[in-house]
PDB file with one MODEL, atoms N, CA, C and O in Angstrom:
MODEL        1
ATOM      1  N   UNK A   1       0.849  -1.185   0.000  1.00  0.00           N
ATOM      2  CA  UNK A   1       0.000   0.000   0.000  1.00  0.00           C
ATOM      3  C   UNK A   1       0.890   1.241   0.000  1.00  0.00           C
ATOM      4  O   UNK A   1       1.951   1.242   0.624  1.00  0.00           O
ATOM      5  N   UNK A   2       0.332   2.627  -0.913  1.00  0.00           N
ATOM      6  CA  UNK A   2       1.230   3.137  -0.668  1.00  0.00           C
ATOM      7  C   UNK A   2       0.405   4.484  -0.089  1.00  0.00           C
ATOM      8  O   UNK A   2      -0.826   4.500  -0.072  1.00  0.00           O
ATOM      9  N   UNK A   3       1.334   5.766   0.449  1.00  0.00           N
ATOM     10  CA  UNK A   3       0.427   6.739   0.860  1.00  0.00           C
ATOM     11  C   UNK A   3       0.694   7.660   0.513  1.00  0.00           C
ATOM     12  O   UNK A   3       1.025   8.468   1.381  1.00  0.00           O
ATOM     13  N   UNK A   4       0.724   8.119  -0.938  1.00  0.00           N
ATOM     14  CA  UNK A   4       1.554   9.376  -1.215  1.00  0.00           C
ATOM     15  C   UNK A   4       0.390   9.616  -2.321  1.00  0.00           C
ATOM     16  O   UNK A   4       0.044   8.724  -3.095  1.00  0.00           O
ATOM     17  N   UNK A   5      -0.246  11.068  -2.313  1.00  0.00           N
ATOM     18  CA  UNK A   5      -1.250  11.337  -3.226  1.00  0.00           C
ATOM     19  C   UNK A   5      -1.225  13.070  -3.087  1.00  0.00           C
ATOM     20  O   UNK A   5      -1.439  13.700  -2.051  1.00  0.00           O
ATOM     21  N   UNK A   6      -1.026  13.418  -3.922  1.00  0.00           N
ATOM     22  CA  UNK A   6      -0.728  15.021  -3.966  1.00  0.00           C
ATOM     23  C   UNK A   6      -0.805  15.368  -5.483  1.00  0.00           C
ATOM     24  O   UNK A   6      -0.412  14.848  -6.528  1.00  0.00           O
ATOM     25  N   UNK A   7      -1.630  16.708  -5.049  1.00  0.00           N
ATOM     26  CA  UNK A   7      -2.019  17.884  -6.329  1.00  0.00           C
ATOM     27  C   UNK A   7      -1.243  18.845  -6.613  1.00  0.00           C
ATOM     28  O   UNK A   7      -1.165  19.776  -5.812  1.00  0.00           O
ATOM     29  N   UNK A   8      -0.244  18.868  -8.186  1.00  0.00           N
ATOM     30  CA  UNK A   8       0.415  19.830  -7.858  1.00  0.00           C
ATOM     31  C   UNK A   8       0.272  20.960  -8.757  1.00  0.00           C
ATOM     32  O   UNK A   8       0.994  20.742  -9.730  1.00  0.00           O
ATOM     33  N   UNK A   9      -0.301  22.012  -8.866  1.00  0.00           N
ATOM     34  CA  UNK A   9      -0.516  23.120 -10.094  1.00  0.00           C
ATOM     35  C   UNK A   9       1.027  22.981 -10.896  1.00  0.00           C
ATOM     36  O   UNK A   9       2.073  22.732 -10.297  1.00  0.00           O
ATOM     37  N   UNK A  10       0.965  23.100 -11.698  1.00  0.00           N
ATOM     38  CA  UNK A  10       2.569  23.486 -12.481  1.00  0.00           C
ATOM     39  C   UNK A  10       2.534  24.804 -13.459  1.00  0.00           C
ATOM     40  O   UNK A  10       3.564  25.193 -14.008  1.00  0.00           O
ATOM     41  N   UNK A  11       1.501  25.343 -13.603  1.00  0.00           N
ATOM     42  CA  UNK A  11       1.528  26.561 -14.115  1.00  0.00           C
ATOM     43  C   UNK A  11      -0.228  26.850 -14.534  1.00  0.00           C
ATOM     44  O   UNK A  11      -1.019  25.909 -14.462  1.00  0.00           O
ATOM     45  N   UNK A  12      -0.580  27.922 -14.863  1.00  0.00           N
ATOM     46  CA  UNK A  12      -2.087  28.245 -15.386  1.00  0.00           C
ATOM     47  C   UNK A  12      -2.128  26.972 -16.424  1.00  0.00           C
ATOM     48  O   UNK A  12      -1.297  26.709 -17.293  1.00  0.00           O
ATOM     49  N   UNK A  13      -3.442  26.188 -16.059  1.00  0.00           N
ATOM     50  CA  UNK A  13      -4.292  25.073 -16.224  1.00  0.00           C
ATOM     51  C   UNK A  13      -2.776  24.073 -16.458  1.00  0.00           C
ATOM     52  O   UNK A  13      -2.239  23.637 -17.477  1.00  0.00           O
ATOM     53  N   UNK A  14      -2.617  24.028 -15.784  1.00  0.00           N
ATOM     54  CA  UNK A  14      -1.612  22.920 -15.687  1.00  0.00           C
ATOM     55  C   UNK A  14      -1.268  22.333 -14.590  1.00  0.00           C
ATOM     56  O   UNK A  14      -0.735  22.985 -13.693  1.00  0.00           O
ATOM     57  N   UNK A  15      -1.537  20.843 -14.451  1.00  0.00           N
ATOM     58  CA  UNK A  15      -1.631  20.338 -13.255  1.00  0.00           C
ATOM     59  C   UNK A  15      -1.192  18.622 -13.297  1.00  0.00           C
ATOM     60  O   UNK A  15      -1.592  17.832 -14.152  1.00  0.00           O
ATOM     61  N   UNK A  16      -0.337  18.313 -12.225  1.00  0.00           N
ATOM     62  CA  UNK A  16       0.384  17.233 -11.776  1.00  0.00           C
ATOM     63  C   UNK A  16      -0.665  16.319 -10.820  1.00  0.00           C
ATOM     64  O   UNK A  16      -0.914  16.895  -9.761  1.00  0.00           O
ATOM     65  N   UNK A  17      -1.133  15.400 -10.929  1.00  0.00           N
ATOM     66  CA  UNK A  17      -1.221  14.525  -9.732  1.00  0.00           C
ATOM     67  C   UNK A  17      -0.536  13.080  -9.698  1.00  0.00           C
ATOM     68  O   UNK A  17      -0.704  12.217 -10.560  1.00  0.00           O
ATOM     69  N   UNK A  18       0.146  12.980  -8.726  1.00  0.00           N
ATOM     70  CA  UNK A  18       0.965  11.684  -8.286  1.00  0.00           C
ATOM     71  C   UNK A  18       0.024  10.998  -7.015  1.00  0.00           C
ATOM     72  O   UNK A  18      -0.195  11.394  -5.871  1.00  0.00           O
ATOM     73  N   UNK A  19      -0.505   9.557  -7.911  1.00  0.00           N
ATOM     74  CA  UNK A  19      -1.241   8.804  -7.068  1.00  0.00           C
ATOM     75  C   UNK A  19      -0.212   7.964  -6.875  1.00  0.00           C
ATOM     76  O   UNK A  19       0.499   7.996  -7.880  1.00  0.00           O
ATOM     77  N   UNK A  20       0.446   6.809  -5.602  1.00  0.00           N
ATOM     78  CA  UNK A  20       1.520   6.262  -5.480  1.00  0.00           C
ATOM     79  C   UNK A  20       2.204   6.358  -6.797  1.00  0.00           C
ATOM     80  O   UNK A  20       2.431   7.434  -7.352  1.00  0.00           O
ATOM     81  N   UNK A  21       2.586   4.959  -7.373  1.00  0.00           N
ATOM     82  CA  UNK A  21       3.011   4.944  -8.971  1.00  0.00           C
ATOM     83  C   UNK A  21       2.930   5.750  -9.520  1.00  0.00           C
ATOM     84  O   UNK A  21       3.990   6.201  -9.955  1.00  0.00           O
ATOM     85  N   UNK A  22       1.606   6.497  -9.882  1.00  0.00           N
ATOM     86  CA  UNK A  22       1.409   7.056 -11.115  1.00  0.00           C
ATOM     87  C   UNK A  22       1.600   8.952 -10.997  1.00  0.00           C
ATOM     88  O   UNK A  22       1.282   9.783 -10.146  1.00  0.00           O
ATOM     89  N   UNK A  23       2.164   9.000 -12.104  1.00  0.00           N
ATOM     90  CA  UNK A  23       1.812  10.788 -11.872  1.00  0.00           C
ATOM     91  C   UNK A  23       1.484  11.321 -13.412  1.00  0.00           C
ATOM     92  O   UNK A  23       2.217  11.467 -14.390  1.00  0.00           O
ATOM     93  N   UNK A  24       0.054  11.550 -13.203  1.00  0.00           N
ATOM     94  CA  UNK A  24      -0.774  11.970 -14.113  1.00  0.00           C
ATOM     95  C   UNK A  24      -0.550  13.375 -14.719  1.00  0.00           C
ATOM     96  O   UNK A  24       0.113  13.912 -13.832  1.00  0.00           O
ATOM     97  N   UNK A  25      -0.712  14.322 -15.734  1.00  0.00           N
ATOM     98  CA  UNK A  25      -0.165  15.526 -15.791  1.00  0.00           C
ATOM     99  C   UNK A  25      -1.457  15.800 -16.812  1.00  0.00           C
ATOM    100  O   UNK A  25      -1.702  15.146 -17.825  1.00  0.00           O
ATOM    101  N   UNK A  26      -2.111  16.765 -16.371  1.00  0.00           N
ATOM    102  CA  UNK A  26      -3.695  17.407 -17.145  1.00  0.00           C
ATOM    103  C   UNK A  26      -2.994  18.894 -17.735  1.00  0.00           C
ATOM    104  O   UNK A  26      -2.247  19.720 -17.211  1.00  0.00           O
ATOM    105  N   UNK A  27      -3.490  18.808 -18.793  1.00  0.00           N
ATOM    106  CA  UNK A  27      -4.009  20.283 -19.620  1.00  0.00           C
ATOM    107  C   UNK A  27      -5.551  20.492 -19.535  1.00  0.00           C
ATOM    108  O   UNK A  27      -6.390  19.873 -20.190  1.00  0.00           O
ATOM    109  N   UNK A  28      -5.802  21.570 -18.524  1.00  0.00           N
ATOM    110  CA  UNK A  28      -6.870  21.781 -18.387  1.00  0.00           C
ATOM    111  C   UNK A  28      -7.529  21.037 -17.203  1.00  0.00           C
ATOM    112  O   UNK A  28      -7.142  21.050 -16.035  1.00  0.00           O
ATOM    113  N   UNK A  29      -8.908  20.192 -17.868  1.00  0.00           N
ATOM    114  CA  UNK A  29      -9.148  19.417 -17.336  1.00  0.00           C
ATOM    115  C   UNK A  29      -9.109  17.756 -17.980  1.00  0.00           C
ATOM    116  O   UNK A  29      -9.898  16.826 -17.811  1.00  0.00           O
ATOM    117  N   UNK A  30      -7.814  17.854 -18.790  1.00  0.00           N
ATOM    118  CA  UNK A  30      -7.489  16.631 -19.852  1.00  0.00           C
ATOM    119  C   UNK A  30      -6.403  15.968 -19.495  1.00  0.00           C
ATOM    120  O   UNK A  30      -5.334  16.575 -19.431  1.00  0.00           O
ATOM    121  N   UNK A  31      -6.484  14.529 -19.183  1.00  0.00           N
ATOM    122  CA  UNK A  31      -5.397  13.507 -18.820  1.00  0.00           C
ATOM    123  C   UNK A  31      -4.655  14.305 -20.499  1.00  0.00           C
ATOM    124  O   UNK A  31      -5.357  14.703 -21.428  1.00  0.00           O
ATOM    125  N   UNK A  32      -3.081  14.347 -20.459  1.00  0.00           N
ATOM    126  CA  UNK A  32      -2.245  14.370 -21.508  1.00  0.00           C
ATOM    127  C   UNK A  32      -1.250  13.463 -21.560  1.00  0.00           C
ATOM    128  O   UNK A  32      -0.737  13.218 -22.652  1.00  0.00           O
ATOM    129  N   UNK A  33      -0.788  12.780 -20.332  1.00  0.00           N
ATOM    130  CA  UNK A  33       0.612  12.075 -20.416  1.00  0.00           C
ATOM    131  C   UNK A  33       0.556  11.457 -18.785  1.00  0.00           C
ATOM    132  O   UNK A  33       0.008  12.008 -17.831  1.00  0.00           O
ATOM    133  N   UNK A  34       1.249  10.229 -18.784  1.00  0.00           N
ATOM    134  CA  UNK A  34       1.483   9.517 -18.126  1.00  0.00           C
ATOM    135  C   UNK A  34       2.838   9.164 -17.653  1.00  0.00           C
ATOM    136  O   UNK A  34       3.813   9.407 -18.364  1.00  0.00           O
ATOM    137  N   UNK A  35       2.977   8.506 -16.285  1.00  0.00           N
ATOM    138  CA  UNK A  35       4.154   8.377 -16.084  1.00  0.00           C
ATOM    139  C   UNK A  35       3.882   7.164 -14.839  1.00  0.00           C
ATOM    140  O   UNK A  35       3.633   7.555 -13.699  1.00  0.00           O
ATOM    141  N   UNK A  36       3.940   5.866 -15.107  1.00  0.00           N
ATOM    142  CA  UNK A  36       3.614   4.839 -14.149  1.00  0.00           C
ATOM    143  C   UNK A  36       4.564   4.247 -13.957  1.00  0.00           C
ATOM    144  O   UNK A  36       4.965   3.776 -15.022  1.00  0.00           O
ATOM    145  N   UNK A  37       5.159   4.005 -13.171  1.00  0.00           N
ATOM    146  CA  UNK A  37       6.377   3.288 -12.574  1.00  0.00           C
ATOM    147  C   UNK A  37       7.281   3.429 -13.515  1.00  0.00           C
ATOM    148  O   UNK A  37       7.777   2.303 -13.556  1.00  0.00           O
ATOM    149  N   UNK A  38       7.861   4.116 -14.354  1.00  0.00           N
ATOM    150  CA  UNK A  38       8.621   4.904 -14.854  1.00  0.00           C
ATOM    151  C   UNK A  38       8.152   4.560 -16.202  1.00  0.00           C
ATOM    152  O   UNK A  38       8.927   5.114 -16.982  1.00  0.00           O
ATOM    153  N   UNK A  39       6.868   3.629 -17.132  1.00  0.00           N
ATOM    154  CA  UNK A  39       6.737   3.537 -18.135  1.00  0.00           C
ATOM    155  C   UNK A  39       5.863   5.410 -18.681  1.00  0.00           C
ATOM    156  O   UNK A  39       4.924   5.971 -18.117  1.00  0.00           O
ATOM    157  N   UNK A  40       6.431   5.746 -19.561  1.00  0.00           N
ATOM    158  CA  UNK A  40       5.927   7.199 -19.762  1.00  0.00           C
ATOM    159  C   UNK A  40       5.122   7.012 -21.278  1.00  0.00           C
ATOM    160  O   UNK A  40       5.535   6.616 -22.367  1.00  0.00           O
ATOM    161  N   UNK A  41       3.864   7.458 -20.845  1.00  0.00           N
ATOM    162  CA  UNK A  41       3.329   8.019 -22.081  1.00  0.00           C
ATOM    163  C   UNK A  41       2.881   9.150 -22.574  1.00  0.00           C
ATOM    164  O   UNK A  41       3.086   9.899 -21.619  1.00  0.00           O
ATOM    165  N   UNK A  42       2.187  10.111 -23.792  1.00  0.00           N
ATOM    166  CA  UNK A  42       1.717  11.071 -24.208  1.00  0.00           C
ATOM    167  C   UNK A  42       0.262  10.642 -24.758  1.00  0.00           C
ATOM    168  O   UNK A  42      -0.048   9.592 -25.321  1.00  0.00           O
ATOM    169  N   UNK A  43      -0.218  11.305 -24.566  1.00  0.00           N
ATOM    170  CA  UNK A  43      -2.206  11.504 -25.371  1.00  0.00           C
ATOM    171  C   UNK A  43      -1.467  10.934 -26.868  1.00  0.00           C
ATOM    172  O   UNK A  43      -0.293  11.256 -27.048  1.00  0.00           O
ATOM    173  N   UNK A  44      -1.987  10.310 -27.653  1.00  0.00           N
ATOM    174  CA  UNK A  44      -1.726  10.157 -29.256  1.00  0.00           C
ATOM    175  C   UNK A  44      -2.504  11.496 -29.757  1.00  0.00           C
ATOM    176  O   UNK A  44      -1.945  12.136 -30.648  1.00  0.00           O
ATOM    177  N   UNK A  45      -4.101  12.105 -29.118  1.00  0.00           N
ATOM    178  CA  UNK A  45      -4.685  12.719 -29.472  1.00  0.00           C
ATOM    179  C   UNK A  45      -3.842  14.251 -30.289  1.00  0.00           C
ATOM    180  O   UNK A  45      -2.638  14.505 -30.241  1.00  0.00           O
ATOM    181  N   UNK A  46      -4.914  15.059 -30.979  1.00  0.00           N
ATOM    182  CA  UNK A  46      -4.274  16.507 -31.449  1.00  0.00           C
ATOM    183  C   UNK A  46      -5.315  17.174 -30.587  1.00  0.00           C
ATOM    184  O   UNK A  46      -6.480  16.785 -30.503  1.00  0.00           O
ATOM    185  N   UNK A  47      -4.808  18.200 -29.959  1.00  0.00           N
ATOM    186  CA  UNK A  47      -5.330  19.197 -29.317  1.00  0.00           C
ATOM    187  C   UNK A  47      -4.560  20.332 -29.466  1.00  0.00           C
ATOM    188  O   UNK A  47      -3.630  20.366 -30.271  1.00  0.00           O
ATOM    189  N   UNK A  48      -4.921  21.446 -28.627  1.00  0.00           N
ATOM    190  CA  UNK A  48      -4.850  23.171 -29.128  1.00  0.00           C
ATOM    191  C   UNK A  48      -3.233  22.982 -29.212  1.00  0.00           C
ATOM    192  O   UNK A  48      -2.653  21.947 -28.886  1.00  0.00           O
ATOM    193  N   UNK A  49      -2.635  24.109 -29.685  1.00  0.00           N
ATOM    194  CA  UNK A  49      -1.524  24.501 -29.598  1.00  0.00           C
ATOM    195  C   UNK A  49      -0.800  24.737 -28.174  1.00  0.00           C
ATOM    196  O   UNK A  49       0.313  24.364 -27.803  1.00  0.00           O
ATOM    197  N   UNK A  50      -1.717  25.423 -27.549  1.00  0.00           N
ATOM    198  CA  UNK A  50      -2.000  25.449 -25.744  1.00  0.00           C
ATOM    199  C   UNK A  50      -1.287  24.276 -25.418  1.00  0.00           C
ATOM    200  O   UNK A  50      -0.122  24.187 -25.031  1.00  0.00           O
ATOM    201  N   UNK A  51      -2.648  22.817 -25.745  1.00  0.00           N
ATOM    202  CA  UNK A  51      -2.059  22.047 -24.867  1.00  0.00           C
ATOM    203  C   UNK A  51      -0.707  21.532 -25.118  1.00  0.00           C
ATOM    204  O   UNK A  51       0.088  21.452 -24.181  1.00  0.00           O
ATOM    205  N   UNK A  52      -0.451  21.251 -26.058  1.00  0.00           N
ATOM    206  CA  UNK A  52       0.664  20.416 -26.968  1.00  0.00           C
ATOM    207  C   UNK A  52       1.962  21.094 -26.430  1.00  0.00           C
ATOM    208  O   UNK A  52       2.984  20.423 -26.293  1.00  0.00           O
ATOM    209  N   UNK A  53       1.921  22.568 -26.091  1.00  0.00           N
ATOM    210  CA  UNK A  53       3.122  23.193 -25.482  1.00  0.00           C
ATOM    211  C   UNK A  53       2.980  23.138 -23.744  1.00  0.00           C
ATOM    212  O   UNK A  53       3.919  23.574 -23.078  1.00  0.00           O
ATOM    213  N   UNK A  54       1.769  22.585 -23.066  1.00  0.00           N
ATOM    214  CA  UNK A  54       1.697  22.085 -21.977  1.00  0.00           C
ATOM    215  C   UNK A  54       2.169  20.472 -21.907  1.00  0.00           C
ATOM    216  O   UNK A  54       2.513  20.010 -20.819  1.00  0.00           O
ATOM    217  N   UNK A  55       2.170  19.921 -22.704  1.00  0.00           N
ATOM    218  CA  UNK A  55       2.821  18.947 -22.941  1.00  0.00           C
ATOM    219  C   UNK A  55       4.023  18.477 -22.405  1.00  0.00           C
ATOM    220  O   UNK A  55       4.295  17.699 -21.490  1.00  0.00           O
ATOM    221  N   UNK A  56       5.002  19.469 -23.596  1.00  0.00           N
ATOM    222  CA  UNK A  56       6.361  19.935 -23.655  1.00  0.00           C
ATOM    223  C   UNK A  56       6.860  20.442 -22.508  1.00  0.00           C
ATOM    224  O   UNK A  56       8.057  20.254 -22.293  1.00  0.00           O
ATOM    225  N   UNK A  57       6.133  21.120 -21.619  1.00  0.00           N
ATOM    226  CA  UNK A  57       6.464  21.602 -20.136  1.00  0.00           C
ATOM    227  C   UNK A  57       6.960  20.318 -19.492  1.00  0.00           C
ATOM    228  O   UNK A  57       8.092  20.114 -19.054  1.00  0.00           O
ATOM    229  N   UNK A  58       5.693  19.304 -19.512  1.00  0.00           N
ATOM    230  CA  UNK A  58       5.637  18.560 -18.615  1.00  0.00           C
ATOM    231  C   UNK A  58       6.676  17.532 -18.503  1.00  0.00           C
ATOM    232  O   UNK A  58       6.770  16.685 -17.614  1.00  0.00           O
ATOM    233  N   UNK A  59       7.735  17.774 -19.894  1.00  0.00           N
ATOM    234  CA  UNK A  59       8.754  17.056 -20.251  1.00  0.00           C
ATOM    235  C   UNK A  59       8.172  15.981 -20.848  1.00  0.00           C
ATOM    236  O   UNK A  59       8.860  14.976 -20.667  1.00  0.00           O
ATOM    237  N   UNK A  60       6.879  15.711 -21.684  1.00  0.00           N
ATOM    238  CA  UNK A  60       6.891  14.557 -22.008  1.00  0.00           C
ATOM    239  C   UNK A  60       6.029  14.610 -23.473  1.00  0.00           C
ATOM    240  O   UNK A  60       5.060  14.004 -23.929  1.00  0.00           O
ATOM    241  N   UNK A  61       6.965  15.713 -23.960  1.00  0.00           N
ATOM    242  CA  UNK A  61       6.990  15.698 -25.585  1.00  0.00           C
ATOM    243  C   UNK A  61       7.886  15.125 -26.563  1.00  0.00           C
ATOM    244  O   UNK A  61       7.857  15.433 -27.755  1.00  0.00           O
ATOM    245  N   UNK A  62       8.760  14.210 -26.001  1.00  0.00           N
ATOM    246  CA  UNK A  62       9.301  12.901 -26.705  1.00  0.00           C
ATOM    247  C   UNK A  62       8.587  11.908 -25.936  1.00  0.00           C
ATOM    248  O   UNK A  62       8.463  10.868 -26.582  1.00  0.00           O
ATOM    249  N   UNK A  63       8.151  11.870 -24.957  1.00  0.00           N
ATOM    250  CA  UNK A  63       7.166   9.910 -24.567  1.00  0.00           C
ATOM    251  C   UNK A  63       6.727   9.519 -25.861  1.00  0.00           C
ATOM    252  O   UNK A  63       6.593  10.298 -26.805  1.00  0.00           O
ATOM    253  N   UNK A  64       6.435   7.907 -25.896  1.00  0.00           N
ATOM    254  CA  UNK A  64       5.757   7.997 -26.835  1.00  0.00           C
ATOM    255  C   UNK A  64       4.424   7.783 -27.045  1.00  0.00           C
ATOM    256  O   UNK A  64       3.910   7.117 -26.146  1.00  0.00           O
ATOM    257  N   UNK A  65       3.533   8.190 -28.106  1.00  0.00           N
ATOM    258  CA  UNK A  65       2.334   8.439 -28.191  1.00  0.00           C
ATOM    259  C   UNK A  65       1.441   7.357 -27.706  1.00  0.00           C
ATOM    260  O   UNK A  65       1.783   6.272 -28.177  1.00  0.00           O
ATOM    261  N   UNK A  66       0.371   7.288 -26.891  1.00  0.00           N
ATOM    262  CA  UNK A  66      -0.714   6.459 -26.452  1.00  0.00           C
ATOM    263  C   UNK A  66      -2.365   6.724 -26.953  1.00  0.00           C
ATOM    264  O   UNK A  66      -3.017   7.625 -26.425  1.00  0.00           O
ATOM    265  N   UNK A  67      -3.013   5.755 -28.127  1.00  0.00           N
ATOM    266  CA  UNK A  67      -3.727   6.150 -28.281  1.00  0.00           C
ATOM    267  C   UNK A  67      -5.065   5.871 -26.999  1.00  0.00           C
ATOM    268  O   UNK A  67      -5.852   6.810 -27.111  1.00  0.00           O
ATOM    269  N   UNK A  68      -5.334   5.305 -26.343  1.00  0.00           N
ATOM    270  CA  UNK A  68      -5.882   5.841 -25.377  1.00  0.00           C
ATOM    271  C   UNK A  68      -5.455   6.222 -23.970  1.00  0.00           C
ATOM    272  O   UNK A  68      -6.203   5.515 -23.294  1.00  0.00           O
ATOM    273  N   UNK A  69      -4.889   6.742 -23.331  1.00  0.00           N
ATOM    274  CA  UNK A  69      -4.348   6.963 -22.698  1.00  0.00           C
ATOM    275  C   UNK A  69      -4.601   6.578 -20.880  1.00  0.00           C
ATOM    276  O   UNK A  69      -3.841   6.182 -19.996  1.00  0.00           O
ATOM    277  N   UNK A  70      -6.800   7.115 -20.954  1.00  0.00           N
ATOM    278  CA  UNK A  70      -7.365   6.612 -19.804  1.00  0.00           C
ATOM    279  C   UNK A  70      -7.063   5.103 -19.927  1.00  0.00           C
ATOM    280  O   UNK A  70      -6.285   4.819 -19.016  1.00  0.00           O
ATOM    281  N   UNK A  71      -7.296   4.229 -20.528  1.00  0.00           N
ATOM    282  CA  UNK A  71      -6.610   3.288 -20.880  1.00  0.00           C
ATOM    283  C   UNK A  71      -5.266   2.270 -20.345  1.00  0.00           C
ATOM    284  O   UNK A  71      -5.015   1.257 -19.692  1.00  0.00           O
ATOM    285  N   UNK A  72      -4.860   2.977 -20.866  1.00  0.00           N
ATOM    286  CA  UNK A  72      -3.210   3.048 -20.280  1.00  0.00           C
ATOM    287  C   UNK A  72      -3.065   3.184 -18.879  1.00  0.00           C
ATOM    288  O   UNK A  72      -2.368   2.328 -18.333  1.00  0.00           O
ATOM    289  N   UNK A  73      -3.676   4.258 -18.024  1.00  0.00           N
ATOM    290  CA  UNK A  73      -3.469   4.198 -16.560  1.00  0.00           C
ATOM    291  C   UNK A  73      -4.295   2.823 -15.978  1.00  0.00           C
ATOM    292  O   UNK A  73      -3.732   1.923 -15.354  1.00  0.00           O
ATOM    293  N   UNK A  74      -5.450   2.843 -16.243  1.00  0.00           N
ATOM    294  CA  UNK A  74      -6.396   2.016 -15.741  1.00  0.00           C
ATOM    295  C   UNK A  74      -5.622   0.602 -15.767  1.00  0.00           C
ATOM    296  O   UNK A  74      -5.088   0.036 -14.813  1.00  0.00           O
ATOM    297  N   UNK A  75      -5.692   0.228 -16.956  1.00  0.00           N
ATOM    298  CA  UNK A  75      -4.545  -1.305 -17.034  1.00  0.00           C
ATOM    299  C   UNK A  75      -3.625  -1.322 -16.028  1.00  0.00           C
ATOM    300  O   UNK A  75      -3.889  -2.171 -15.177  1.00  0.00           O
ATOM    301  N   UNK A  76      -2.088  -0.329 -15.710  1.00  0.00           N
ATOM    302  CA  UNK A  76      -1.425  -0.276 -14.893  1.00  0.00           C
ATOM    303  C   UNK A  76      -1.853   0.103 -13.585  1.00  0.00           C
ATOM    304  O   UNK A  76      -1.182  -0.343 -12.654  1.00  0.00           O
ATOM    305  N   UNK A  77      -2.788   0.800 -13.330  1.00  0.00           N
ATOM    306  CA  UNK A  77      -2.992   1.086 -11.961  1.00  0.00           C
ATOM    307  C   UNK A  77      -3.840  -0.261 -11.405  1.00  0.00           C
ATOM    308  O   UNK A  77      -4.227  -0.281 -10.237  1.00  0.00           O
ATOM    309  N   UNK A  78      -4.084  -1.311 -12.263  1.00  0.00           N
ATOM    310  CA  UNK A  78      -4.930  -2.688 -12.133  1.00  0.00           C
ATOM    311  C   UNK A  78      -4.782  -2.839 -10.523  1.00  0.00           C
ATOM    312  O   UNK A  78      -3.726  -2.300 -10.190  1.00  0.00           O
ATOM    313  N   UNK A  79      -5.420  -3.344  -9.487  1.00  0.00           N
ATOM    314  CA  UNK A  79      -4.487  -4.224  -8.663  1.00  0.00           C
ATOM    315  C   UNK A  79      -3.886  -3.173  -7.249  1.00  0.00           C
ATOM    316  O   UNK A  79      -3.584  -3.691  -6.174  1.00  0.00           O
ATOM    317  N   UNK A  80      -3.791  -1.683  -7.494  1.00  0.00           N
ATOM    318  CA  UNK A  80      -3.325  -0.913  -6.882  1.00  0.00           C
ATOM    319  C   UNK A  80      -4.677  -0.299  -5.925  1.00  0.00           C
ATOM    320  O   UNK A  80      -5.801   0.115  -6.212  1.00  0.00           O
ATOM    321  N   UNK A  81      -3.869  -0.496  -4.583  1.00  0.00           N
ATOM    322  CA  UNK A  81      -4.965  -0.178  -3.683  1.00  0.00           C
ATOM    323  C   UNK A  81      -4.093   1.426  -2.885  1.00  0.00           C
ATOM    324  O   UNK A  81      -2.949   1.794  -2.619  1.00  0.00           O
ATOM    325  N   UNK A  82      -5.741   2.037  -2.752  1.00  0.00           N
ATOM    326  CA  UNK A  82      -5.517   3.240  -1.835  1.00  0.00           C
ATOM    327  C   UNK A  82      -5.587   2.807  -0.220  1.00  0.00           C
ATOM    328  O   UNK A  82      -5.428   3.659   0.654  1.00  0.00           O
TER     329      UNK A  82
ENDMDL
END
C-alpha cells in the first residue's frame, strides 16, 4: 500500500497529480501524459496549440504516443490499492 497522493498546479491550467506509482499531468481538465512506474506516455490525441506546449512543459513531448491513454493508466494502476 502506498500513501503518497498530492495535487500539484505546475503553471495556469496545468496540473500534476501523483497517485503512489502514477503521476498523471492534465491540460486543463485533460489527462495528456502519463508516467507509471517509470513507463511514460503522451495523449496520441491533437489538441490546441495550448495544450501540446503544456505537454512539452511537462517534459513529455518525446514519450511515446498512447492512443488511449485513460486506458493506459487504468490497465497499470490494475491491482493498486488506496
Amino acid at each position: 500500500m502506498w500513501d503518497k497522493i498530492q495535487l500539484e498546479p505546475m503553471g495556469a491550467n496545468m496540473t500534476k497529480l501523483v497517485i503512489g506509482p502514477a503521476i498523471l499531468f492534465f491540460s486543463y481538465e485533460t489527462l495528456v501524459a502519463a508516467n507509471i512506474n517509470g513507463e511514460c506516455v503522451k495523449t496520441a490525441e491533437r489538441f490546441s496549440n495550448t495544450t501540446t506546449r503544456h505537454i512539452s512543459k511537462f517534459g513529455a513531448g518525446m514519450w511515446p504516443p498512447h492512443p488511449n491513454i485513460r486506458q493506459f493508466v487504468e490497465e497499470k494502476m490494475k491491482g493498486v490499492k488506496l
